[in-house]
N, C-alpha and C positions, 0 to 999 in steps of 0.2 A: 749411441755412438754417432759422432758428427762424422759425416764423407769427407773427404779428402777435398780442399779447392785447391787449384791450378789454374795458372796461367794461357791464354790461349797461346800458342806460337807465333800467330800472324798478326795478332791486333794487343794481345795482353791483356785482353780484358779475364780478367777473373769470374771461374762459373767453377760448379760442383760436378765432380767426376763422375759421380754414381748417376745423376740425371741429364748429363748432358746428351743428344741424341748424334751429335760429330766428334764426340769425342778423340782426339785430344783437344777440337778445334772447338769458340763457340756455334758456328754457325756451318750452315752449308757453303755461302760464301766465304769464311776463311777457309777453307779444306779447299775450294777451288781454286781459289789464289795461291792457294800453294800448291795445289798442282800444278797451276800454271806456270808457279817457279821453279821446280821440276821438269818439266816438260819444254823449256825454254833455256833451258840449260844455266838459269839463275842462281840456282844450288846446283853440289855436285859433291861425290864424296872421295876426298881425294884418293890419290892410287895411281899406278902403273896403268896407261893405256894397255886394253886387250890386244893379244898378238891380232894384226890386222887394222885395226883402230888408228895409226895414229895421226890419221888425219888425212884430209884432201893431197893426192898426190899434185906432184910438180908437173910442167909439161917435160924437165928435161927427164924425170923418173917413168915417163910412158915408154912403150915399147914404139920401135919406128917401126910405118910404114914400109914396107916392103919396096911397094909399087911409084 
């Protein structure tokens, strides 16, 4: 029985699932590049911002100074 080939995500190039060692990715560098795009907020999976999350606040949303 022939393994399964697939696509890499990052580059496309075509490799065998069963021996590949990044699997889903060919290599170590596409697995890094995508973490990179990950971590870079390049990808994202869409959805409601977490309560707290949604973003840098304003100066007019700070609390004032007292003093």
């Amino acid at each position: 029985m022939s393994s399964a080939r697939v696509n890499c995500p990052t580059c496309h190039r075509e490799l065998e699932w069963n021996s590949a060692p990044f699997r889903p990715f060919c290599s170590e560098r596409c697995r890094l590049l995508d973490l990179g795009a990950w971590l870079s907020e390049q990808h994202a999976i869409p959805g409601d911002a977490a309560p707290g999350q949604e973003g840098p606040a304003s100066p007019e949303d700070s609390p004032k100074d007292p003093a």
